[in-house]
C-alpha positions in Angstrom: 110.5 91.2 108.0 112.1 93.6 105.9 115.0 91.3 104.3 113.3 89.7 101.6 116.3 87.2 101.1 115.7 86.4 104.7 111.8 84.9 102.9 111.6 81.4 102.7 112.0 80.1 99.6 108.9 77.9 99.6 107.1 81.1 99.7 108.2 82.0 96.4 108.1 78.5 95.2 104.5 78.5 95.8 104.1 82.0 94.6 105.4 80.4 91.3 103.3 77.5 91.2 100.3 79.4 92.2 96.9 79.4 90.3 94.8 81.5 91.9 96.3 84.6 93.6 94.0 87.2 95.7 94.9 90.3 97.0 92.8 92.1 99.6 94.0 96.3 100.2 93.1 98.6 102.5 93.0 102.0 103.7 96.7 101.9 104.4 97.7 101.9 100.7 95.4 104.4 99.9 96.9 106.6 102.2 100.4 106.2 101.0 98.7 108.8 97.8 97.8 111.3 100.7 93.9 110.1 101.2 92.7 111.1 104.2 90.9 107.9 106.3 87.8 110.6 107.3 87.9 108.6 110.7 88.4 109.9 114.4 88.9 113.8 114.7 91.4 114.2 112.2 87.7 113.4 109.9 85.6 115.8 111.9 84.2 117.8 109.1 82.3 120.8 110.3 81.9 118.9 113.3 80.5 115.9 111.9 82.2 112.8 112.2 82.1 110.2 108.8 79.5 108.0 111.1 77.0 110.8 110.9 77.4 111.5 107.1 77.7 107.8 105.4 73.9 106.7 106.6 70.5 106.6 104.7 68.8 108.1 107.3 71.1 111.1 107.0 70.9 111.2 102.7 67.1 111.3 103.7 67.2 114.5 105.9 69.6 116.2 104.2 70.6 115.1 100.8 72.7 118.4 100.2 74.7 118.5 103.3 75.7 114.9 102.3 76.6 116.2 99.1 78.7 118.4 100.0 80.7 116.2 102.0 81.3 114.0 99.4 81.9 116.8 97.0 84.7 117.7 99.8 86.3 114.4 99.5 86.2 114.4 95.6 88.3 117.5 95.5 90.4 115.9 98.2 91.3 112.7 95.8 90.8 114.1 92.4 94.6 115.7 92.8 96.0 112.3 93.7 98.1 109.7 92.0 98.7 105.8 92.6 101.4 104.9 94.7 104.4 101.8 94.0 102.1 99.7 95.9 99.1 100.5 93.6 101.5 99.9 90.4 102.9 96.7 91.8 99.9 95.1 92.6 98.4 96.0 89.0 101.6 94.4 87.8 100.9 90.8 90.2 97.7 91.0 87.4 99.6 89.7 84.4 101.8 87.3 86.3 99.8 84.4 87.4 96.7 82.8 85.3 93.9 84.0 87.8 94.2 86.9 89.7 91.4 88.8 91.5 92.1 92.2 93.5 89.5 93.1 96.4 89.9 96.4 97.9 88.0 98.4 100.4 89.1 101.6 99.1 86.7 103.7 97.8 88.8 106.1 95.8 89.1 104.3 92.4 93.5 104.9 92.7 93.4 100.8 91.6 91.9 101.5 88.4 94.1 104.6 88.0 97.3 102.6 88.3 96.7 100.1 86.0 94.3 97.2 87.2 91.4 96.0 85.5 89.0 94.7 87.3 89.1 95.2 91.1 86.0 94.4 92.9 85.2 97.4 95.1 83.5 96.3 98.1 82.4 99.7 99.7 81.5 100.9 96.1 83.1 103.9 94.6 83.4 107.8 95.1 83.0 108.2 91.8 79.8 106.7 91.0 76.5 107.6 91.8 73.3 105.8 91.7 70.0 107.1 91.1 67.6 106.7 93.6 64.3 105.9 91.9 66.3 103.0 89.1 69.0 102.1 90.9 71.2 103.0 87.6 74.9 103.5 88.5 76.9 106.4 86.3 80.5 107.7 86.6 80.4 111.4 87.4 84.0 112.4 87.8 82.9 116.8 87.6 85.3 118.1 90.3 83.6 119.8 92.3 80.3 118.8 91.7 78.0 121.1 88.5 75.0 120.6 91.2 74.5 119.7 94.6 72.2 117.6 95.0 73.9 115.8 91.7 70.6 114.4 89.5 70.0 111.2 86.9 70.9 112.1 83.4 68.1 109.8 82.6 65.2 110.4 84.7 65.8 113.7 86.6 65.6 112.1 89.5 68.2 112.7 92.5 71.1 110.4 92.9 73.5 109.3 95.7 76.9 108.4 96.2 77.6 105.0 94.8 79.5 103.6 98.7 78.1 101.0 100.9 77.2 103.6 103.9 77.2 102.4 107.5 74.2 100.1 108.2 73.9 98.9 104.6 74.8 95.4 103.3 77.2 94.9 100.4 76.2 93.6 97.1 74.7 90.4 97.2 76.6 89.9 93.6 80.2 91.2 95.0 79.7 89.1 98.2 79.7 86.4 96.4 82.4 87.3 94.6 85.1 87.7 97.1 84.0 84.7 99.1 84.4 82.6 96.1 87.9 84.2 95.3 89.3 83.2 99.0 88.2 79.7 99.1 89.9 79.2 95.7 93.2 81.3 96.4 96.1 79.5 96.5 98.3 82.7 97.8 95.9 85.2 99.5 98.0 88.8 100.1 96.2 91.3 103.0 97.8 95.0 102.0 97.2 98.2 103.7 94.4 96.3 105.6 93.4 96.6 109.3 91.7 93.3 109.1 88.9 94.6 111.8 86.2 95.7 109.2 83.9 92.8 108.4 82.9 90.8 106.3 86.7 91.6 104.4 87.9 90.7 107.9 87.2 87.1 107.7 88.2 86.7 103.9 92.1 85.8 104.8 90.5 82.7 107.7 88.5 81.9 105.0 91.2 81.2 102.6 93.5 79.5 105.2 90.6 76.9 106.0 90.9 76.3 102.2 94.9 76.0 102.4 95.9 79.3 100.9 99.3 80.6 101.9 98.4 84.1 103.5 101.0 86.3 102.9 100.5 90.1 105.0 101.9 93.5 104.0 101.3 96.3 106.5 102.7 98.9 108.4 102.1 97.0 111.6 101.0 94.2 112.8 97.4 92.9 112.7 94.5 91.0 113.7 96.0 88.4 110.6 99.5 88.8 111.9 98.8 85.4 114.1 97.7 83.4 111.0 99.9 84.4 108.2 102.3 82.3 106.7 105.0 85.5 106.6 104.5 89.3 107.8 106.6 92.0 105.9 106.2 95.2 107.9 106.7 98.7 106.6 104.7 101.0 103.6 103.4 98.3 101.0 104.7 101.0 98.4 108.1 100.1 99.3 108.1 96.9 100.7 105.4 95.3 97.9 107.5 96.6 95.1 110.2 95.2 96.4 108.8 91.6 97.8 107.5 91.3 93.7 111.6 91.5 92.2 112.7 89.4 94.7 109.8 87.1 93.3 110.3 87.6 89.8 114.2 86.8 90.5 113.7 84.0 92.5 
């Protein structure tokens, strides 16, 4: 749907009367900035794929070579700028009286455009945590002063601050986005494959609790079958757009 008069108006009716609003993001509106996904062999760096880089086991036999991957990516984002996606949902922030932004992305382009608070379930490229206190600092140095990167505290080495493959998420986050869906009134999925769990199961979570699930992506999904309305097309046109027709409604 790309005809936002052609949305039924109970959608925005609801929209208006609406509480709690959640919105979950994705890869796909990070993308629309120009980050790379670091998936399939468009990742492949020096002939490593993401899956053998983002692990423990491989931060415990080489620390630097990890390092320098991630320093690769740094450099990659540092340069780029939040989309109209990014701006509009940052915007969706001061419209309702509870609002709570979940994002995948690991790129911190959320907090650039202008929201406050997202909860970052993969954690965040541009933290890193030290590996003997667990203490989490922002290092933004682009690239990197040292590779292996140390505590400013302790000395000790640190790692990136992302949820790598195999690891659980934060106990304390988990909790967080569970409790967001069950309460959401209107629950957006943007830029979002829906495949990736446990954020997968966070829009059939909300519906069970009679949320409205309202998807914007640039095709369809494995949430197309449930959603309440599907607007295809980049969410930094089509999101931007979807929020006038709201605000005019």
């Amino acid at each position: 749907m790309d005809n936002f008069s052609d949305i039924p108006g109970e959608i925005f009716d609801k929209l208006q009367a609406a509480n709690q609003v959640v919105v979950l993001t994705g890869a796909g509106v990070s993308a629309e900035s120009g980050v790379p996904t670091f998936r399939g062999s468009e990742g492949l760096w020096r002939n490593f794929k993401a899956e053998d880089l983002a692990t423990l086991d491989a931060f415990i036999k080489d620390p630097s070579l990890v390092w320098e991957w991630y320093n690769m990516r740094r450099e990659t984002i540092a340069p780029l700028n939040p989309n109209p996606g990014h701006l509009a949902i940052a915007e969706m922030e001061h419209l309702f009286p509870q609002f709570t932004l979940i994002t995948q992305n690991v790129d911190g382009l959320h907090k650039l455009g202008g929201s406050t608070n997202p909860v970052e379930m993969h954690g965040n490229i541009w933290k890193t945590r030290c590996i003997a206190e667990g203490t989490v600092f922002e290092n933004r140095d682009t690239p990197l002063k040292e590779i292996p990167p140390h505590c400013p505290d302790c000395g000790e080495m640190v790692r990136p601050h992302i949820v790598w493959f195999g690891e659980s998420l934060d106990t304390i986050v988990l909790s967080c986005v569970f409790d967001a869906a069950k309460r959401a009134d209107i629950f957006f999925v943007v830029g979002s494959s829906s495949i990736v769990q446990p954020a997968a199961s966070l829009a059939h979570l909300a519906k069970s609790n009679d949320a409205m699930i309202l998807e914007f992506n640039l095709e369809p999904t494995m949430d197309s079958d449930i959603v309440h309305s599907s607007v295809l097309g980049p969410s930094g046109e089509t999101l931007p757009k979807f929020l006038e027709s709201f605000k005019s409604h």
